[in-house]
SEFIZA-3560 file (N, C-alpha, C; in Angstrom, 3 decimals):
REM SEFIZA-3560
<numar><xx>-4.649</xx><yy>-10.182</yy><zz>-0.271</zz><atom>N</atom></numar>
<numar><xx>-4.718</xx><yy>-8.761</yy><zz>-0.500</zz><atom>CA</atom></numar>
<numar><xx>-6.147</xx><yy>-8.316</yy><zz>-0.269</zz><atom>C</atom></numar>
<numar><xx>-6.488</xx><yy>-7.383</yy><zz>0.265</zz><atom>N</atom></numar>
<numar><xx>-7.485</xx><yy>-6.648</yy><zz>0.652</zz><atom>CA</atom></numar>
<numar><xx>-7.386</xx><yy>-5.258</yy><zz>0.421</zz><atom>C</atom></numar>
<numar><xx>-8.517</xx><yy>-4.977</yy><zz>-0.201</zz><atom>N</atom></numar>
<numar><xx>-8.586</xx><yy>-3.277</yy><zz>-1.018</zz><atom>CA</atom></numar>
<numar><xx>-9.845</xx><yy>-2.522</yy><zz>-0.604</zz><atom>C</atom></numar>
<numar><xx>-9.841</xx><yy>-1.243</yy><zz>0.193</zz><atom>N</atom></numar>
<numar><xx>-10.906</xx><yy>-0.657</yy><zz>0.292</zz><atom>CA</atom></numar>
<numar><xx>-11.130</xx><yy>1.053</yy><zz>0.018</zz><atom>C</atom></numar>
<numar><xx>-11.944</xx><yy>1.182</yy><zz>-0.926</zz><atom>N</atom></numar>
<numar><xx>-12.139</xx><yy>2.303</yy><zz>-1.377</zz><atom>CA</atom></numar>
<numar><xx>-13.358</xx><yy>3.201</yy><zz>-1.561</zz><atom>C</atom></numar>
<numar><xx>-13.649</xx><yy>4.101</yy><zz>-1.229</zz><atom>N</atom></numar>
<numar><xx>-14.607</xx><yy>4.771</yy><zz>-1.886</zz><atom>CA</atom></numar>
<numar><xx>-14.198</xx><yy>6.679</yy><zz>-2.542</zz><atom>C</atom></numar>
<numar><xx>-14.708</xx><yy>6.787</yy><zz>-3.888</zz><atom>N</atom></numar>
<numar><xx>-15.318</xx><yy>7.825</yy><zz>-4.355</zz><atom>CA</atom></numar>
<numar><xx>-16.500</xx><yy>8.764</yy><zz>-3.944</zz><atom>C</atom></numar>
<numar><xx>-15.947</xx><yy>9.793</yy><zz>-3.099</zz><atom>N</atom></numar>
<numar><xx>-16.426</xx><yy>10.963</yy><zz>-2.686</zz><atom>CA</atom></numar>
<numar><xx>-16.699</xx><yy>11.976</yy><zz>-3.623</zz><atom>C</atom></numar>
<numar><xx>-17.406</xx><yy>13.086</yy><zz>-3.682</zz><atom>N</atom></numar>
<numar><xx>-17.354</xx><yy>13.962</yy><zz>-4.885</zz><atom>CA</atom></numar>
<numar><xx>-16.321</xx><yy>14.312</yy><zz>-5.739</zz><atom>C</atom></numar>
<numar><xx>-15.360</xx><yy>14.973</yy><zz>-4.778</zz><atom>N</atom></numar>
<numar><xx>-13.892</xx><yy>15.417</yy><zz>-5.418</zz><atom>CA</atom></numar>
<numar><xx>-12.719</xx><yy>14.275</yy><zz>-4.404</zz><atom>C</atom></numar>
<numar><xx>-13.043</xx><yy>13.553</yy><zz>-3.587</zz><atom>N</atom></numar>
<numar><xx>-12.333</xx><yy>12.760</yy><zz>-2.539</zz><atom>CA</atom></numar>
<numar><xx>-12.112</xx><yy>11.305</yy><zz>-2.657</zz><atom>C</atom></numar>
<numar><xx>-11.302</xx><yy>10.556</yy><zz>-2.582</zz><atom>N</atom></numar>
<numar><xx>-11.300</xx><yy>9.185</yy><zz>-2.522</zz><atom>CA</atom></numar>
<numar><xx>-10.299</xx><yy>8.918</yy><zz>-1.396</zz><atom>C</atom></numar>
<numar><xx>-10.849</xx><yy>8.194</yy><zz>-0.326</zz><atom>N</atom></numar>
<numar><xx>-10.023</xx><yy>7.759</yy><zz>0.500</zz><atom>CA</atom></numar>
<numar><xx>-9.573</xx><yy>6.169</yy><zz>-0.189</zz><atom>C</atom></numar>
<numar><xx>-8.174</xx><yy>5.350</yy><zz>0.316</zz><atom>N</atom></numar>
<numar><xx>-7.910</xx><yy>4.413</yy><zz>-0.303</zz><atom>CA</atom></numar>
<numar><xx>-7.213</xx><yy>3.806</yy><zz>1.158</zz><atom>C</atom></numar>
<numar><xx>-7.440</xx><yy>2.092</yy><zz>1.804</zz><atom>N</atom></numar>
<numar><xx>-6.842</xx><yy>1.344</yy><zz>2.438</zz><atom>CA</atom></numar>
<numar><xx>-6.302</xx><yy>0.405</yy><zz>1.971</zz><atom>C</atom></numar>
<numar><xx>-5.107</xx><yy>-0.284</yy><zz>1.714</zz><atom>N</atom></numar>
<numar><xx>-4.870</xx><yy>-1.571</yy><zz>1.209</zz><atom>CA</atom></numar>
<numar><xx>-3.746</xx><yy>-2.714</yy><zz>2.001</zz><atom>C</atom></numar>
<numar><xx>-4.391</xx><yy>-3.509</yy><zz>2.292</zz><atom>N</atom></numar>
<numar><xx>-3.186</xx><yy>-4.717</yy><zz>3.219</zz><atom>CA</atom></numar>
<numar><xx>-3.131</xx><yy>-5.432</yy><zz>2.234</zz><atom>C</atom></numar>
<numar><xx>-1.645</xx><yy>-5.895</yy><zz>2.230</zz><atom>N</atom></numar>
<numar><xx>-0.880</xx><yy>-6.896</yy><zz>1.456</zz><atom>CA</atom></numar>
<numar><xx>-0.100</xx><yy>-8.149</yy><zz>1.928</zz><atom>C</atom></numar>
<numar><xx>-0.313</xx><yy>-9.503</yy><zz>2.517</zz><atom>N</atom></numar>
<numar><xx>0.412</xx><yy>-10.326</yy><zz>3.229</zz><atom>CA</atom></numar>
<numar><xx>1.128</xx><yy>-10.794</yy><zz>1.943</zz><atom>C</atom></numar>
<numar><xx>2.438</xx><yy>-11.754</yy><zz>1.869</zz><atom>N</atom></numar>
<numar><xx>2.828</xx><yy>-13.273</yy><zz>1.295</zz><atom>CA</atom></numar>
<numar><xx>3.493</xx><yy>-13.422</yy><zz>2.235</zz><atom>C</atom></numar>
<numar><xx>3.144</xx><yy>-15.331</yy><zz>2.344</zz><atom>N</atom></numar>
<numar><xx>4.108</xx><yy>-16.170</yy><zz>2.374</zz><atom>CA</atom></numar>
<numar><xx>5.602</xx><yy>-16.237</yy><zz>2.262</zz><atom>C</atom></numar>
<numar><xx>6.605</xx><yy>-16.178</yy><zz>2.909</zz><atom>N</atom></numar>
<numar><xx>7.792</xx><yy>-16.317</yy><zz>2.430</zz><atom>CA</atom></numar>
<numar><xx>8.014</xx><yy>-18.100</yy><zz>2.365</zz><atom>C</atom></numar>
<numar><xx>8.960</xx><yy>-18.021</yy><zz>1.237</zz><atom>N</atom></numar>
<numar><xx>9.269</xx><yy>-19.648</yy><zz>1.359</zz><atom>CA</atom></numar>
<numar><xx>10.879</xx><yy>-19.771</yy><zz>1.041</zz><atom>C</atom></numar>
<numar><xx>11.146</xx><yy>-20.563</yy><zz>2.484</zz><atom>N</atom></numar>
<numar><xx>12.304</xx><yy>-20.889</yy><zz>2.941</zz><atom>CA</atom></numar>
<numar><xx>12.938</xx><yy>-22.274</yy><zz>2.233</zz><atom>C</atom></numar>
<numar><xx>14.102</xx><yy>-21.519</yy><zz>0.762</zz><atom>N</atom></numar>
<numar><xx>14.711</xx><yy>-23.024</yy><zz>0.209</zz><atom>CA</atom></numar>
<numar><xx>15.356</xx><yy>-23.943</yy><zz>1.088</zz><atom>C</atom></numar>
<numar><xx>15.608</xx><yy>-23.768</yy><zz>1.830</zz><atom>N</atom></numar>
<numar><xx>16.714</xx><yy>-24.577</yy><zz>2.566</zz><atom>CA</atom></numar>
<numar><xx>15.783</xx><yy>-26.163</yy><zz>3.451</zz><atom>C</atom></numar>
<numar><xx>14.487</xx><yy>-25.444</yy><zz>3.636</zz><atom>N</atom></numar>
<numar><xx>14.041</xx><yy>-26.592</yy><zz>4.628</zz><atom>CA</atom></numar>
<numar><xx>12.657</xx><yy>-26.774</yy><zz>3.969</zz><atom>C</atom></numar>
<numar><xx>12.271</xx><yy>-25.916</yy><zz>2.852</zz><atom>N</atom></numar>
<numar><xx>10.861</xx><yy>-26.636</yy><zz>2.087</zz><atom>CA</atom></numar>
<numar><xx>10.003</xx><yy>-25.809</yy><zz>2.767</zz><atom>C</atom></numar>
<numar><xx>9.843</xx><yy>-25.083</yy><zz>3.353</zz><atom>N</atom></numar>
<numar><xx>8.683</xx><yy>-24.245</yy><zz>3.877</zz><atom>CA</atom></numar>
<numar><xx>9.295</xx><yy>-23.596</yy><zz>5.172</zz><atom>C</atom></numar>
<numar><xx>7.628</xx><yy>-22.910</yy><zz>5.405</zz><atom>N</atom></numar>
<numar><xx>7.640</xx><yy>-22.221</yy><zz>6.887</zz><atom>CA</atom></numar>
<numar><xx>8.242</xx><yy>-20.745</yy><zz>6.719</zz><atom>C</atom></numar>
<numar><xx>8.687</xx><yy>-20.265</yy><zz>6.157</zz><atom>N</atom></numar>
<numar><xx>8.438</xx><yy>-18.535</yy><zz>5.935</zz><atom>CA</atom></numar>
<numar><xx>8.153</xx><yy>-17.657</yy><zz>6.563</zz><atom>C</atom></numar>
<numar><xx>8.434</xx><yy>-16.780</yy><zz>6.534</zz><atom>N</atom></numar>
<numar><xx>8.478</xx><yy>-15.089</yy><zz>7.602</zz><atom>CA</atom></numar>
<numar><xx>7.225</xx><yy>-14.856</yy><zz>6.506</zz><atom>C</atom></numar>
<numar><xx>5.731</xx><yy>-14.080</yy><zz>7.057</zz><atom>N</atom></numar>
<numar><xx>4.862</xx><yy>-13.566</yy><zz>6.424</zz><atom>CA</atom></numar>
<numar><xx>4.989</xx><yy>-12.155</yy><zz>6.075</zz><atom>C</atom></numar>
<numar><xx>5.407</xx><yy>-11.539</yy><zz>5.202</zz><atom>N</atom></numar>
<numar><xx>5.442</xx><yy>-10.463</yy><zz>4.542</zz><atom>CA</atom></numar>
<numar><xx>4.030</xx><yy>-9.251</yy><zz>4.739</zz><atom>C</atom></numar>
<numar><xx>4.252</xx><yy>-8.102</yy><zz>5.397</zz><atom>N</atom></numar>
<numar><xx>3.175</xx><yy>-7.685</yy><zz>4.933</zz><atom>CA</atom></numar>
<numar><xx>3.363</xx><yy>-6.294</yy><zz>4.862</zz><atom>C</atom></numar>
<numar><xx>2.395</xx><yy>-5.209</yy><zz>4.370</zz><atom>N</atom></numar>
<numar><xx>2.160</xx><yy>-4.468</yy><zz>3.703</zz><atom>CA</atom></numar>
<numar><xx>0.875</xx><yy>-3.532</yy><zz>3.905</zz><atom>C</atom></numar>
<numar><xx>1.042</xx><yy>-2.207</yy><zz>4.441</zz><atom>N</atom></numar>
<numar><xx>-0.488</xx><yy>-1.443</yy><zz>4.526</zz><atom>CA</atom></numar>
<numar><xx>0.015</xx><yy>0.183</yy><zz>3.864</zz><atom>C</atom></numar>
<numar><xx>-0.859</xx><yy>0.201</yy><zz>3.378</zz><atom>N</atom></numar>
<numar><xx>-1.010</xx><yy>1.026</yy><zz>2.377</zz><atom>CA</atom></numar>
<numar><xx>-2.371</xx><yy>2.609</yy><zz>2.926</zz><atom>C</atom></numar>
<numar><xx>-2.203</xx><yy>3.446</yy><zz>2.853</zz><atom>N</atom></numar>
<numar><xx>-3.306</xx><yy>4.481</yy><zz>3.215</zz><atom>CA</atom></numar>
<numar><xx>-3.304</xx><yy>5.732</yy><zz>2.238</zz><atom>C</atom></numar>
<numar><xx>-3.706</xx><yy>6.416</yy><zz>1.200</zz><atom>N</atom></numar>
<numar><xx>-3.979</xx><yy>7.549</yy><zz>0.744</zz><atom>CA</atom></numar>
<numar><xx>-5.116</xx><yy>7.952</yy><zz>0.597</zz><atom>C</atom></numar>
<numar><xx>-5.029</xx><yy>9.317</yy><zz>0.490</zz><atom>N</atom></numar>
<numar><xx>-5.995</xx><yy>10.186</yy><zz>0.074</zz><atom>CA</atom></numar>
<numar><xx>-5.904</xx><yy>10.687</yy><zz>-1.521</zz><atom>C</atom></numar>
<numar><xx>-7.153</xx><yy>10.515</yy><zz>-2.165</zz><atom>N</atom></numar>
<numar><xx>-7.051</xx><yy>10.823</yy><zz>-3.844</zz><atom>CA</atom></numar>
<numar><xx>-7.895</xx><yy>12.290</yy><zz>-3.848</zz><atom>C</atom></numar>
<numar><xx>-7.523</xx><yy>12.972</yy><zz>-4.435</zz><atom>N</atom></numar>
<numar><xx>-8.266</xx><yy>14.870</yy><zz>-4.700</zz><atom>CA</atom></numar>
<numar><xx>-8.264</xx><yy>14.502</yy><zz>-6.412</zz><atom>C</atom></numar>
<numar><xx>-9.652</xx><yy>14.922</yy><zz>-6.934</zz><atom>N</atom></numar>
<numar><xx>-9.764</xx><yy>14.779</yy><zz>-8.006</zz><atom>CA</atom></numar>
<numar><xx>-10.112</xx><yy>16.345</yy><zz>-8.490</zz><atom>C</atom></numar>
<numar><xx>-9.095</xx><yy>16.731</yy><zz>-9.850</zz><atom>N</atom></numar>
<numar><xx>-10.212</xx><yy>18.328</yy><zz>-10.282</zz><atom>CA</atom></numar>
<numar><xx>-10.111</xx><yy>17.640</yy><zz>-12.135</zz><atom>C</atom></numar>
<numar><xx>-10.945</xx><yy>18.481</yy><zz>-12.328</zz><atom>N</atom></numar>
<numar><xx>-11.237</xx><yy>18.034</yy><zz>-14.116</zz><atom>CA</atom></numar>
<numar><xx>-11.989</xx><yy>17.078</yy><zz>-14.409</zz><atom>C</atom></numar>
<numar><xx>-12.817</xx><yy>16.330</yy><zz>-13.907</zz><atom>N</atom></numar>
<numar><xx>-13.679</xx><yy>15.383</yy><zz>-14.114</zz><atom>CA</atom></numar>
<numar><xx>-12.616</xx><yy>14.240</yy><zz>-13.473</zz><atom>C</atom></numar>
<numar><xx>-12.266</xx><yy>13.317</yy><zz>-14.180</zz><atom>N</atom></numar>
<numar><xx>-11.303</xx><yy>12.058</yy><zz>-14.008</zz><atom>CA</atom></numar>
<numar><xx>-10.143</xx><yy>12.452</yy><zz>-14.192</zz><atom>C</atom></numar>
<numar><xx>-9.621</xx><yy>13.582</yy><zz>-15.458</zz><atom>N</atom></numar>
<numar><xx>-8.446</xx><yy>14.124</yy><zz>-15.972</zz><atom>CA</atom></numar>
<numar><xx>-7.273</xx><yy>14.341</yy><zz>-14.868</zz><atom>C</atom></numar>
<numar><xx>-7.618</xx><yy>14.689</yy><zz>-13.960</zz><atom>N</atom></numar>
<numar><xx>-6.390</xx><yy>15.511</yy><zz>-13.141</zz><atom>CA</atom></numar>
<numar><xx>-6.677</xx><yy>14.771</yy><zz>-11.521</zz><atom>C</atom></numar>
<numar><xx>-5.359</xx><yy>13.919</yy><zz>-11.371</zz><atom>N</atom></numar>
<numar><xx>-5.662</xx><yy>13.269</yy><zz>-9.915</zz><atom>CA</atom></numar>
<numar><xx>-4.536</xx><yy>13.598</yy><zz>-9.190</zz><atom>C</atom></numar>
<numar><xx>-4.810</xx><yy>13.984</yy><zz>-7.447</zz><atom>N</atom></numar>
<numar><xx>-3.512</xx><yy>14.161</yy><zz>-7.366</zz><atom>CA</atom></numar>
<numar><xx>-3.861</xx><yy>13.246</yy><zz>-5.683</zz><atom>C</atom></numar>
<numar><xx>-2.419</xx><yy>12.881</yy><zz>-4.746</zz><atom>N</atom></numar>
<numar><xx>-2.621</xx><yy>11.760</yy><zz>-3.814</zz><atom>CA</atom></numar>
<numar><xx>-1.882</xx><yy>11.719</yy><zz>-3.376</zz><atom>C</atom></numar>
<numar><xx>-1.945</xx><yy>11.825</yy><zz>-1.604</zz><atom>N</atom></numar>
<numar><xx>-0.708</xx><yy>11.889</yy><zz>-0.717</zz><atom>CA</atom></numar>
<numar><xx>-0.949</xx><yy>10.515</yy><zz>-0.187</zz><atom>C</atom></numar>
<numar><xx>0.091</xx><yy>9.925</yy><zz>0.624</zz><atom>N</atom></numar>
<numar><xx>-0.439</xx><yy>8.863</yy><zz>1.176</zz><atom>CA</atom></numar>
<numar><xx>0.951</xx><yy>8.212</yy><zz>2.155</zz><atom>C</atom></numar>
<numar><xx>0.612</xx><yy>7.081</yy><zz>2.676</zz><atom>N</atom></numar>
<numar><xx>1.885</xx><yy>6.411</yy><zz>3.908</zz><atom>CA</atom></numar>
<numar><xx>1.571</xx><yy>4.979</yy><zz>3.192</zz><atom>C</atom></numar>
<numar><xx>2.658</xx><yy>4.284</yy><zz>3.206</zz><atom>N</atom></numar>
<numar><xx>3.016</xx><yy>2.596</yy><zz>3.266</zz><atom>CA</atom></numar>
<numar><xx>4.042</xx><yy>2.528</yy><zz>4.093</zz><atom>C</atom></numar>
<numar><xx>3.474</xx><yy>1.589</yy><zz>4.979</zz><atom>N</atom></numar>
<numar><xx>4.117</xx><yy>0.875</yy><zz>6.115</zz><atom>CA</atom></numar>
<numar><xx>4.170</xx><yy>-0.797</yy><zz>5.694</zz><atom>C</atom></numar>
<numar><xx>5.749</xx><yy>-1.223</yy><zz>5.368</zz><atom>N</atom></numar>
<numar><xx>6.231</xx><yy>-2.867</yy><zz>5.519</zz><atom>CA</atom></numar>
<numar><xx>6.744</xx><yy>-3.512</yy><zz>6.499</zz><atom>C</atom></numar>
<numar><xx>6.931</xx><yy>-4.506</yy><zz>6.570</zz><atom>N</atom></numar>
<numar><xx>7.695</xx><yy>-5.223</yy><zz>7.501</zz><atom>CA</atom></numar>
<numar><xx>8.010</xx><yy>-7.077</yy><zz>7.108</zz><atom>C</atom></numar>
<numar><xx>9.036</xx><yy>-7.257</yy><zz>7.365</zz><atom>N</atom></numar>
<numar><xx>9.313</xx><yy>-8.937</yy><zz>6.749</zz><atom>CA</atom></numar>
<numar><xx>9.180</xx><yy>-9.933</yy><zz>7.575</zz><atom>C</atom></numar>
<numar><xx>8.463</xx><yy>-9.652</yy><zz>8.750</zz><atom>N</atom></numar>
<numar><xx>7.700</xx><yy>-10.507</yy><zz>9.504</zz><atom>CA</atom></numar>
<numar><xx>8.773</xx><yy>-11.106</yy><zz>10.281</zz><atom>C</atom></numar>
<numar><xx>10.098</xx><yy>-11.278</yy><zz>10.204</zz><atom>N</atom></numar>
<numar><xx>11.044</xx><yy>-12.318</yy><zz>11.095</zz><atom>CA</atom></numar>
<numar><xx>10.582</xx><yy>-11.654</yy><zz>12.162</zz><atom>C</atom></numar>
<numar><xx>11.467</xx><yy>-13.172</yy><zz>13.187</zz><atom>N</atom></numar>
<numar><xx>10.842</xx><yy>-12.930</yy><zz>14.945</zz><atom>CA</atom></numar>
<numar><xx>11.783</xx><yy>-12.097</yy><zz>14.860</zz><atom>C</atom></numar>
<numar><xx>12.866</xx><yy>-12.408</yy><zz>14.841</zz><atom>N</atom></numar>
<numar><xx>13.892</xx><yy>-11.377</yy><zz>15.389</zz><atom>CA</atom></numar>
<numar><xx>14.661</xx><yy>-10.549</yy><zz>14.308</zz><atom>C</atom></numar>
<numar><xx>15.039</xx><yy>-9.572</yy><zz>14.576</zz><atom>N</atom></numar>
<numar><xx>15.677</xx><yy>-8.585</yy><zz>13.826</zz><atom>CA</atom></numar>
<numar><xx>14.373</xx><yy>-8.352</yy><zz>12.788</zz><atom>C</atom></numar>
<numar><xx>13.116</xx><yy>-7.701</yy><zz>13.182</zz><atom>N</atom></numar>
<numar><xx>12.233</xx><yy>-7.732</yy><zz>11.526</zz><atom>CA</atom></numar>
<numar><xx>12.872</xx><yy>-5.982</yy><zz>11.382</zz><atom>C</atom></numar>
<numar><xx>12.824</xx><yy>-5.992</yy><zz>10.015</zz><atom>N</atom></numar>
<numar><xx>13.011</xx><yy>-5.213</yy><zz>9.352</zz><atom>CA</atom></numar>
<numar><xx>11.833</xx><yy>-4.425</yy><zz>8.725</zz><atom>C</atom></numar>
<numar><xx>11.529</xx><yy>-2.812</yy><zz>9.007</zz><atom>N</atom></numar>
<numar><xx>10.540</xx><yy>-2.154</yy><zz>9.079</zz><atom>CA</atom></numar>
<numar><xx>10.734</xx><yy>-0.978</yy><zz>7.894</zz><atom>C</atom></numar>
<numar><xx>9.840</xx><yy>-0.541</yy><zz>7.016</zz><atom>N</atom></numar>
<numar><xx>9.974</xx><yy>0.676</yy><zz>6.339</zz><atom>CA</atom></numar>
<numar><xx>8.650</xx><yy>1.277</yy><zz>6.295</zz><atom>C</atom></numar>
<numar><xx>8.690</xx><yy>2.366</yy><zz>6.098</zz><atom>N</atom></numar>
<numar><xx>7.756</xx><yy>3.209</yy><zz>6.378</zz><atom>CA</atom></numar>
<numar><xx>8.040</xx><yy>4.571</yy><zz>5.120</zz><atom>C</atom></numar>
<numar><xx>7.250</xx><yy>5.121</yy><zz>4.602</zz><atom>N</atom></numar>
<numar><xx>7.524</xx><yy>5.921</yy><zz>3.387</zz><atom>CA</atom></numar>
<numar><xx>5.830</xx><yy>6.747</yy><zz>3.188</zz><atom>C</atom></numar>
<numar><xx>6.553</xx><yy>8.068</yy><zz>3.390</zz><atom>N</atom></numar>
<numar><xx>5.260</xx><yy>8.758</yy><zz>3.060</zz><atom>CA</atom></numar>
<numar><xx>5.859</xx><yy>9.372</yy><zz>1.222</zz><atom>C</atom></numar>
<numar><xx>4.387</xx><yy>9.379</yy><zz>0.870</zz><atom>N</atom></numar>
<numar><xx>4.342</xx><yy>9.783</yy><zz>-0.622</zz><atom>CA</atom></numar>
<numar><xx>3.478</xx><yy>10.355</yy><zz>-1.021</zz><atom>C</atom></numar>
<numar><xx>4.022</xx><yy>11.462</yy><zz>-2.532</zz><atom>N</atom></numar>
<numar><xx>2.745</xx><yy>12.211</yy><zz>-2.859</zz><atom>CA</atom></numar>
<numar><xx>2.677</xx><yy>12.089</yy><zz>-4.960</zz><atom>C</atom></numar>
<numar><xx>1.603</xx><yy>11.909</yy><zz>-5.318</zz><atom>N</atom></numar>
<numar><xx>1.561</xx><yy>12.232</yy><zz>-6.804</zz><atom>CA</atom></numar>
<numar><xx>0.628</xx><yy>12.897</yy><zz>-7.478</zz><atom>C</atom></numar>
<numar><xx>1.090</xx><yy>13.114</yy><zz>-9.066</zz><atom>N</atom></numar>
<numar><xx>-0.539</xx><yy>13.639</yy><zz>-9.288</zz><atom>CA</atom></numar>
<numar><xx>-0.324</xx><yy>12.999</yy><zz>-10.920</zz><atom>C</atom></numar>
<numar><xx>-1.341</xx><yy>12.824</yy><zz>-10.808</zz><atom>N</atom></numar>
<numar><xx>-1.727</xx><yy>11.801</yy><zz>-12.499</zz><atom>CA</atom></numar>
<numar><xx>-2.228</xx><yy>12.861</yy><zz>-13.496</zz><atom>C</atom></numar>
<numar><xx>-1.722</xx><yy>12.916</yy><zz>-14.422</zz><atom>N</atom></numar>
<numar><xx>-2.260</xx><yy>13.682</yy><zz>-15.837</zz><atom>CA</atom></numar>
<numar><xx>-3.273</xx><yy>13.028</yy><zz>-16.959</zz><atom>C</atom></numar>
<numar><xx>-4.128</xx><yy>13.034</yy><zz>-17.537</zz><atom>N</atom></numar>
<numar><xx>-5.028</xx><yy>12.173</yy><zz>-18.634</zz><atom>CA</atom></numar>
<numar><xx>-5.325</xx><yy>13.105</yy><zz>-19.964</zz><atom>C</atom></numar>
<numar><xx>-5.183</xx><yy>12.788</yy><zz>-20.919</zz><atom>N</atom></numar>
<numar><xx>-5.879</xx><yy>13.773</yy><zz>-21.812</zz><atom>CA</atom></numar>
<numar><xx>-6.790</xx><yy>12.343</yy><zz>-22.478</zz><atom>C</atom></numar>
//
């Protein structure tokens, strides 16, 4: 896993890749590699209190054939008192 971030005034951009291993019971190893990328944008108002964050994750299960792909855009906003 690999995480990269920085805090801008009111801005935080966010990157994150995610691999595993798959492990295959049948023959003891050798696995489809799993992976995972991650991209949002963080808008901060209220000091830390109020966060809000759009963003895309893109997966995939690594098989040669037939891999299977998702893709999902998303948005939130965090509350703190």
């Amino acid at each position: 896993m690999g995480l990269a971030s920085y805090l801008f005034s009111k801005f935080q951009p966010l990157v994150r890749i995610q691999q595993a291993k798959q492990k295959k019971i049948e023959d003891g190893g050798g696995g489809n590699t799993v992976s995972m990328i991650d991209a949002q944008l963080g808008y901060y108002l209220d000091g830390y209190g109020t966060r809000m964050a759009v963003g895309f994750a893109h997966s995939s299960d690594g098989a040669d054939q037939n891999t299977q792909y998702s893709n999902v855009v998303f948005a939130g906003i965090q509350l703190q008192k």
